[in-house]
C-alpha positions as MATLAB code, in Angstrom:
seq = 'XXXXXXXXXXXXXXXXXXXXXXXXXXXXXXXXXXXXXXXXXXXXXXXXXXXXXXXXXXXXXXXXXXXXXXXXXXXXXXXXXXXXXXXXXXXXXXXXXXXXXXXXXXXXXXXXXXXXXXXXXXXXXXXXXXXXXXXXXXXXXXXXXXXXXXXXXXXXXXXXXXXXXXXXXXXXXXXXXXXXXXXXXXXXXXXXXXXXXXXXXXXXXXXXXXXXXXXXXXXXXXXXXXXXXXXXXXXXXXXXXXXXXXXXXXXXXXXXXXXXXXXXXXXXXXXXXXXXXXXXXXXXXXXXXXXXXXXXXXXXXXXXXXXXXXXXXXXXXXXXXXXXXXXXXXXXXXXXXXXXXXXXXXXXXXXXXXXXXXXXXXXXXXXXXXXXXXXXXXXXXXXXXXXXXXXXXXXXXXXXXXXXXXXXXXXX';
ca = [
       0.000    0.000    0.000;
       1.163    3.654   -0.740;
       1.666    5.628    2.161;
      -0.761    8.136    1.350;
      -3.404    6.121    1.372;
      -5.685    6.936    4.041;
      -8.610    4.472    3.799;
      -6.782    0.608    4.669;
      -8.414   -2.265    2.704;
      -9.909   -4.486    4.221;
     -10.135   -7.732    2.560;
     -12.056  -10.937    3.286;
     -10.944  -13.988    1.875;
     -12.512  -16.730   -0.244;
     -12.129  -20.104   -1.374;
     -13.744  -22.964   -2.349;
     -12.649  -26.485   -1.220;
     -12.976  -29.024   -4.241;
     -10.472  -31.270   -2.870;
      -7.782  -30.501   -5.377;
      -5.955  -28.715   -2.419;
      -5.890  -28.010    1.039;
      -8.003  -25.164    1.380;
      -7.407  -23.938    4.750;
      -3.200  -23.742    4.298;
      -3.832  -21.958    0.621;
      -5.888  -19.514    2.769;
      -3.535  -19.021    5.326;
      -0.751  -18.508    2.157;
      -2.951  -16.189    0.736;
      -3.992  -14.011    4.109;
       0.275  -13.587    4.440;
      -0.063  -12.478    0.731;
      -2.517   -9.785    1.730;
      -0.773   -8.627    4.419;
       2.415   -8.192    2.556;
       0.682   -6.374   -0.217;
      -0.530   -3.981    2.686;
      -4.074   -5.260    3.318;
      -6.041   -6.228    6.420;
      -7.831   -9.737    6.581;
     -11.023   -8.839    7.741;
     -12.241  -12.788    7.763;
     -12.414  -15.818    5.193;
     -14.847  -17.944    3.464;
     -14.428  -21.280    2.814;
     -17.193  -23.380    0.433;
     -16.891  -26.850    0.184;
     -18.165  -27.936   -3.404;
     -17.485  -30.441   -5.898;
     -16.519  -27.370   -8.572;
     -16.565  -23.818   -8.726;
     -19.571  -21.986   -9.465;
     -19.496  -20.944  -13.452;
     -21.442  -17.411  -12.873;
     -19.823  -16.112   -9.053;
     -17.425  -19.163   -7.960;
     -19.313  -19.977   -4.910;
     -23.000  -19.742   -5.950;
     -25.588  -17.218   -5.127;
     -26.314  -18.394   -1.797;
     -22.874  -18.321   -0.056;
     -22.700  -14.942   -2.518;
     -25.175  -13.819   -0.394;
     -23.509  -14.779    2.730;
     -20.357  -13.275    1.809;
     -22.175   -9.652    0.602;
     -23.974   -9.260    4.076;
     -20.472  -10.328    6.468;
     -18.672   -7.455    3.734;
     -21.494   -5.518    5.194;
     -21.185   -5.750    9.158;
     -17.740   -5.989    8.830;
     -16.485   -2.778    6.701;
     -14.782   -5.041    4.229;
     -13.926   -3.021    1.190;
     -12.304   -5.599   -0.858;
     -12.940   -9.506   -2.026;
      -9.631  -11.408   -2.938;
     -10.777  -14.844   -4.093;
      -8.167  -17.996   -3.821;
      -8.603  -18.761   -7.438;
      -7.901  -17.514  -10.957;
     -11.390  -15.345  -12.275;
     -12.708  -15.240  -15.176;
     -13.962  -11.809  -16.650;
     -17.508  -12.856  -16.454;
     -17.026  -14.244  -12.653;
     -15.593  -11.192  -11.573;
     -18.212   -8.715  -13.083;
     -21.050  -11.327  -11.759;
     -19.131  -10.874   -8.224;
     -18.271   -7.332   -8.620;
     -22.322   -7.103   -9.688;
     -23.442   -8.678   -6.868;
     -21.683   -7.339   -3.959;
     -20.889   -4.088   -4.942;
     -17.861   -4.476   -3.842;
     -13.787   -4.589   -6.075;
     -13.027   -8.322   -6.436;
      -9.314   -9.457   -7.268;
      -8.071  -13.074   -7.313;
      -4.736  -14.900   -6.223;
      -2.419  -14.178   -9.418;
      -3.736   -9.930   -9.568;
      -2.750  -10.260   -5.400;
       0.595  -11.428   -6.078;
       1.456   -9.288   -9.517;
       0.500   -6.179   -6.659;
       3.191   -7.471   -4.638;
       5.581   -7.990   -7.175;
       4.941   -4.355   -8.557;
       5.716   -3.757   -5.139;
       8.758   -5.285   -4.752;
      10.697   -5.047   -8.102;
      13.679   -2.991   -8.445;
      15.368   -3.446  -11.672;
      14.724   -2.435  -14.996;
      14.448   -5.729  -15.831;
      12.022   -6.970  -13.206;
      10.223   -4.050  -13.423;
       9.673   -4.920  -17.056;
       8.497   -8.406  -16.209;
       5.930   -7.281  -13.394;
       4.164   -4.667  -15.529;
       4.340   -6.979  -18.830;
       2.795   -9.781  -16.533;
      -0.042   -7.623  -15.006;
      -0.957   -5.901  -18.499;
      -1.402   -9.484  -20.033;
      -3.497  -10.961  -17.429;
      -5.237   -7.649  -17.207;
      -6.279   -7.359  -21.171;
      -8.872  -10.014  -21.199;
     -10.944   -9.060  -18.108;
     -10.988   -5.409  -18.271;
     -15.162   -4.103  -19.255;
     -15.860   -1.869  -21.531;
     -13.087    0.778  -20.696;
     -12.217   -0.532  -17.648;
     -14.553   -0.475  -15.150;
     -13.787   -3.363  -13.680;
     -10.657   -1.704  -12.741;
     -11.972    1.856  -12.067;
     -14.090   -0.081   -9.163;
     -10.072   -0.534   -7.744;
      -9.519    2.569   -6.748;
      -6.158    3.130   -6.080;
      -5.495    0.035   -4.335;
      -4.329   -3.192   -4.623;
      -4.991   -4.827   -8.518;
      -4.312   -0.803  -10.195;
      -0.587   -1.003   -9.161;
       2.316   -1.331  -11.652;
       5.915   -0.907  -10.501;
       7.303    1.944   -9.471;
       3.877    4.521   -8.306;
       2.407    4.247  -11.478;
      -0.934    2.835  -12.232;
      -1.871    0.818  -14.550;
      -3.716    1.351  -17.673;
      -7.204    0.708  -18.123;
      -8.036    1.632  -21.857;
      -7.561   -1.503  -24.248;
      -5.889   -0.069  -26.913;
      -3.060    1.720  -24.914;
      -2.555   -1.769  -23.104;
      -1.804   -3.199  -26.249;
       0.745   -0.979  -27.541;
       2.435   -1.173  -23.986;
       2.121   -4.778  -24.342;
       4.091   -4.619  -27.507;
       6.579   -1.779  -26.162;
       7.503   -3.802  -22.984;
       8.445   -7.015  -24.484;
      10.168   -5.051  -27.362;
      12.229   -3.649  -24.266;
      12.642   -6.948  -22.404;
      13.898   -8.670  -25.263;
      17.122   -6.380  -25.468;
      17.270   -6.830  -21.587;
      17.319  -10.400  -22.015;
      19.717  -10.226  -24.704;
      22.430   -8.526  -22.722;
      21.664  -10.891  -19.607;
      22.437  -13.405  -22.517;
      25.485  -11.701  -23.311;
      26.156  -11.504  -19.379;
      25.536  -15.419  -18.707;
      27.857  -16.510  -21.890;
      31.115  -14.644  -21.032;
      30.765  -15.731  -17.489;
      30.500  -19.744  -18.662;
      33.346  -18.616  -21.590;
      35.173  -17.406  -18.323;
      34.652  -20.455  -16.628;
      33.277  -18.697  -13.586;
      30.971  -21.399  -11.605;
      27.183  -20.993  -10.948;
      25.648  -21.572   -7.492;
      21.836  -20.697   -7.787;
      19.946  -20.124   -4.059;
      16.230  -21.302   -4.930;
      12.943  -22.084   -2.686;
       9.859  -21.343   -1.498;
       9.237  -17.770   -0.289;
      10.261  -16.306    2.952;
      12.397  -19.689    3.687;
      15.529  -17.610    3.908;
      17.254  -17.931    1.198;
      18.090  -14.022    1.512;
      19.373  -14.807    4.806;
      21.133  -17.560    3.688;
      23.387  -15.125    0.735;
      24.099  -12.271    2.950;
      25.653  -14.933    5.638;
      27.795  -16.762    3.550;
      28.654  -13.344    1.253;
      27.765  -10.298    2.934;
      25.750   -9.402    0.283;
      23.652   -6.817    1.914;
      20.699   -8.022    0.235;
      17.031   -7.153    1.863;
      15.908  -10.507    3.838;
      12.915   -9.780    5.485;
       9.965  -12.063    7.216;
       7.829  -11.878    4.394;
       6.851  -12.927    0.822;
       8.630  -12.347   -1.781;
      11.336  -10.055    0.280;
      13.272  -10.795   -2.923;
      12.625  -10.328   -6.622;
      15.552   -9.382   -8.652;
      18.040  -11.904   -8.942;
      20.883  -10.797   -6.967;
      24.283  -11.856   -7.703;
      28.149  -12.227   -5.041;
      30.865  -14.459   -4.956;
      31.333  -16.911   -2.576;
      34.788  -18.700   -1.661;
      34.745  -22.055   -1.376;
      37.469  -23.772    1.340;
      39.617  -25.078   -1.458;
      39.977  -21.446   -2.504;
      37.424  -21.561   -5.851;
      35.355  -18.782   -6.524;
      31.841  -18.976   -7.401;
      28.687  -16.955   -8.237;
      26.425  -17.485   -5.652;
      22.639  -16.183   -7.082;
      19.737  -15.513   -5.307;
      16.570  -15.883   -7.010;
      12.770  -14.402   -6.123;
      10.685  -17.370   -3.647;
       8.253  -20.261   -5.578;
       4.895  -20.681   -3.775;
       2.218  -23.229   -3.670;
       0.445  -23.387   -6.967;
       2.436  -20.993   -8.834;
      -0.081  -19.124  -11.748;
       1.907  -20.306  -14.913;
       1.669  -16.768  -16.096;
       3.985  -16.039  -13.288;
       6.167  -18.732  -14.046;
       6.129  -17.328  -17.625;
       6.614  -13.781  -16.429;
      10.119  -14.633  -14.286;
      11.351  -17.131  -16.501;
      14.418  -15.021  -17.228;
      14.890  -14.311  -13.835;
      14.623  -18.132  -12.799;
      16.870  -18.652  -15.883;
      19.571  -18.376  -13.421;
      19.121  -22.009  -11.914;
      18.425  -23.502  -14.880;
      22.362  -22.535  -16.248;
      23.304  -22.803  -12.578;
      26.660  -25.675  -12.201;
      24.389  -26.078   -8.616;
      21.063  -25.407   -7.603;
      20.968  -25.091   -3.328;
      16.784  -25.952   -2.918;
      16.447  -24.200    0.322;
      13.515  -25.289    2.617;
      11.899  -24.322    5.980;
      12.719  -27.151    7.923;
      10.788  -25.595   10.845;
       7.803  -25.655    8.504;
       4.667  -28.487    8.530;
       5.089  -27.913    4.518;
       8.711  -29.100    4.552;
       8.325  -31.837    1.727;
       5.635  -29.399    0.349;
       8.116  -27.054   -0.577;
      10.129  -29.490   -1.324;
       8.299  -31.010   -4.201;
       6.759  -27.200   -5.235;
      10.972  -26.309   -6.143;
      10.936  -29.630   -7.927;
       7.759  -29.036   -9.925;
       8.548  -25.307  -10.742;
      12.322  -26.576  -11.532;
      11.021  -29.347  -13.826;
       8.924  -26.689  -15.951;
      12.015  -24.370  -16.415;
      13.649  -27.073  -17.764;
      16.338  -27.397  -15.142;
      15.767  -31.237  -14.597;
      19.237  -32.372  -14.821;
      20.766  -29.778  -12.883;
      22.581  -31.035   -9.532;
      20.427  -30.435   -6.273;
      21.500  -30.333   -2.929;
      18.069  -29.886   -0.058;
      19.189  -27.631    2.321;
      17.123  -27.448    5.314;
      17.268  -23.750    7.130;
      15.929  -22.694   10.126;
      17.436  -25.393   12.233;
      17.684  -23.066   15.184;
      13.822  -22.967   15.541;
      13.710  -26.926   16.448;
      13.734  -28.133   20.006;
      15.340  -31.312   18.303;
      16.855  -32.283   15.156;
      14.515  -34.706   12.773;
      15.808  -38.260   12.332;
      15.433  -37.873    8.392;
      13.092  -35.847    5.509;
      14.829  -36.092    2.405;
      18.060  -38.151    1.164;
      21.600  -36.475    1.402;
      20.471  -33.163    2.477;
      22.013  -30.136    4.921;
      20.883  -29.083    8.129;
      21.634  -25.178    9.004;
      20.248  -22.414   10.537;
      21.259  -18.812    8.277;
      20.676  -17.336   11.174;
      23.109  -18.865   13.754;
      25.456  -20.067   11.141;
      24.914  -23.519   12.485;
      26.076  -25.883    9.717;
      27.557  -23.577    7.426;
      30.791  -24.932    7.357;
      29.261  -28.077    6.617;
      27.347  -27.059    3.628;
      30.391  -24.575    2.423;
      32.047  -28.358    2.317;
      29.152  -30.225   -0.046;
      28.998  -27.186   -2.234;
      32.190  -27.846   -3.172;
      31.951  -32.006   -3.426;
      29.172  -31.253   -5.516;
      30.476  -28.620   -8.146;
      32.926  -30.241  -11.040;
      37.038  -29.627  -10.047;
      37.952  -26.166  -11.583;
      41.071  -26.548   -9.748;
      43.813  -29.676   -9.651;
      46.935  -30.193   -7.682;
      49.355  -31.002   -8.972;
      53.428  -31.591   -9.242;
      55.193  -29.956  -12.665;
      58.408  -29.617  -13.241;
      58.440  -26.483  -15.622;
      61.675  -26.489  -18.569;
      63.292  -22.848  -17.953;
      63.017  -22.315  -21.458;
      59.207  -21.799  -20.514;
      59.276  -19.365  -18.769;
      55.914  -17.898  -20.302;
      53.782  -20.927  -18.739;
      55.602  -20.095  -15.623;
      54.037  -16.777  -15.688;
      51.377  -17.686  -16.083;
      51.012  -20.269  -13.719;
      51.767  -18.097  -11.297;
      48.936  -15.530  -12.266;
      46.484  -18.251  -12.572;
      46.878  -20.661   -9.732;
      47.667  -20.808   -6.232;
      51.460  -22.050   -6.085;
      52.161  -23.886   -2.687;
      55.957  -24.160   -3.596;
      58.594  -24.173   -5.776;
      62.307  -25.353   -6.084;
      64.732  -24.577   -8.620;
      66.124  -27.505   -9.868;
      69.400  -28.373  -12.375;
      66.157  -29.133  -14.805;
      64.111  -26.572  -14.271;
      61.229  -25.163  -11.516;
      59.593  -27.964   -9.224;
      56.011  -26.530   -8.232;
      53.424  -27.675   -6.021;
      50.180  -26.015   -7.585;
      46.487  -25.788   -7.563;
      46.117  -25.280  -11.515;
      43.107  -24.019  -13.266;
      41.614  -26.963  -15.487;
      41.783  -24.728  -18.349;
      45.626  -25.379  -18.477;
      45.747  -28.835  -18.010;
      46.717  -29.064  -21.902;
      49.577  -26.968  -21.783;
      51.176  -28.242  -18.611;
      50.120  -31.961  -19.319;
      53.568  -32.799  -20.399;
      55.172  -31.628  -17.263;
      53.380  -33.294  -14.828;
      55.433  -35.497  -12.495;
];
């Protein structure tokens, strides 16, 4: 919410219960969404029903129900725990009088909220303007009924658009402009791999601390906060490993429990990141009931991006929170808390079993007539020692894999 806002929404929740979920820890996801978007849950609704209504979602009755409790209770706002259609929300918006948003315009609000580079600033308003086009009314008055509130947002403190036309040609403008970002993060991602720097991406659930987690091990200064999506833009700081490597340690924005796949869409680029990570570090809330939940959500979301085969290590934060440690929940994972820095060394340790060798040791004996490799050696690796011999330089080095072709010969 903007700070000169003076009337607080107050939202009441809905959703109905077909089965296909659990209904009551969706709501509680999506009452934490609310409040991070700046709202106030003013109650929630919960219809058990074998499908959702075609006209409102819940039916006329529990319509009914929900229009007089809006009433008594000065709600100002409906946010419904599903995706709406254009003709459910005007029926809604019809019957109660009231604005209506659903789960995916909540979260775009937040996102609007949260981005801070071009790029994801870009991918929030490109999202919101695509999901917007189909169910705006006329010329808008669907969104008119918003106010300035939550669902009217883009980044920054502008608002969005709410004529058809001019959403079109800013449709077409921003993904004119994100396909040059892209490029250049293109450009970016191929002269690191040509450099042979090594990828470590940080991804998860939201608000599981993977934030935390990067500004611990890197100092990164990067905003970790208890809420959602704390993090958006991709946020990038080297880490060095015990054996003296380098890598890029990234930070990505949090998964949540049924992801809209426009989202996943909209921050594919940003998400990119894991899929050419060398690593991916799934980081999970071990003091969570939804461990293996989020577990299985990183997998899913993972899976669509097309980062399938890319190495995984579980790590398990928030270790400190436990009165005891669990006996097991997944297979070869790390227990740590980001917080303490309990098990940090640990993990610093199976980062760096799990990444390919950039570095070998090794024993060369170095012909004095080469005195260029030398050089070189010494630039790019960490010597340990050397002794001049009657045949030339004895060196105990960690060398860069890249030269194993040119010192091959002088191995001993």
């Amino acid at each position: 919410m903007y700070e000169n806002e003076e009337i607080k929404q107050r939202a009441l929740l809905v959703c109905v219960d077909t089965g296909d979920f659990d209904a009551e820890i969706s709501l509680d996801e999506l009452a934490e969404l609310t409040d991070t978007a700046g709202a106030e849950v003013a109650g929630r609704v919960i219809q058990r029903r074998e499908s959702l209504d075609a006209a409102t979602c819940v039916g006329s009755g529990r319509l009914e129900e929900i229009k007089e409790f809006s009433s008594t209770h000065e709600v100002n706002l409906l946010i419904y725990d599903h995706e709406l259609t254009a003709v459910q929300q005007r029926n809604i918006e019809r019957e109660t009088d009231l604005p209506v948003i659903d789960r995916t315009t909540l979260i775009l609000d937040i996102f609007a909220q949260r981005a801070r580079s071009s790029e994801g600033k870009l991918q929030v308003e490109l999202a919101q303007q695509r999901y917007l086009l189909p169910r705006l009314l006329g010329q808008g008055q669907s969104l008119s009924r918003l106010g300035g509130g939550i669902g009217t947002r883009g980044p920054g403190e502008s608002k969005l658009e709410s004529d058809r036309r001019h959403i079109r040609r800013r449709i077409q403008s921003l993904e004119e402009q994100l396909a040059e970002v892209q490029r250049r993060r293109e450009l970016h991602r191929a002269r690191r791999k040509k450099d042979g720097v090594t990828t470590v991406a940080i991804v998860g659930y939201t608000n599981v601390g993977k934030s935390t987690l990067l500004n611990t091990l890197t100092d990164a200064g990067v905003l970790a906060e208890d809420m959602l999506f704390a993090t958006l833009d991709p946020t990038s700081r080297a880490l060095k490993l015990p054996d003296g490597r380098t890598v890029m340690l990234v930070d990505t924005v949090g998964l949540i429990r049924r992801l809209p796949h426009h989202l996943v869409e909209a921050f594919k680029s940003t998400l990119e990141e894991a899929v050419n990570a060398d690593l991916i570090l799934n980081v999970c809330d071990i003091a969570s009931d939804e461990t293996l939940a989020q577990i299985e959500t990183t997998r899913q979301v993972l899976g669509e991006l097309g980062a399938g085969d890319v190495p995984v290590l579980t790590v398990l934060n928030k270790c400190d929170k436990l009165s005891e440690m669990p006996l097991t929940i997944e297979r070869d994972c790390v227990f740590i808390s980001a917080k303490t820095g309990f098990g940090l060394e640990h993990l610093l340790e199976r980062i760096q079993k799990a990444l390919p060798p950039t570095h070998i040791r090794l024993s060369l004996l170095i012909p004095f007539d080469k005195a260029g490799l030398y050089s070189r050696l010494k630039d790019d690796s960490t010597v340990y020692a050397e002794e001049y011999t009657a045949h030339g330089i004895l060196v105990d080095a960690l060398v860069d894999v890249k030269m194993m072709k040119e010192v091959s010969a002088f191995i001993q």
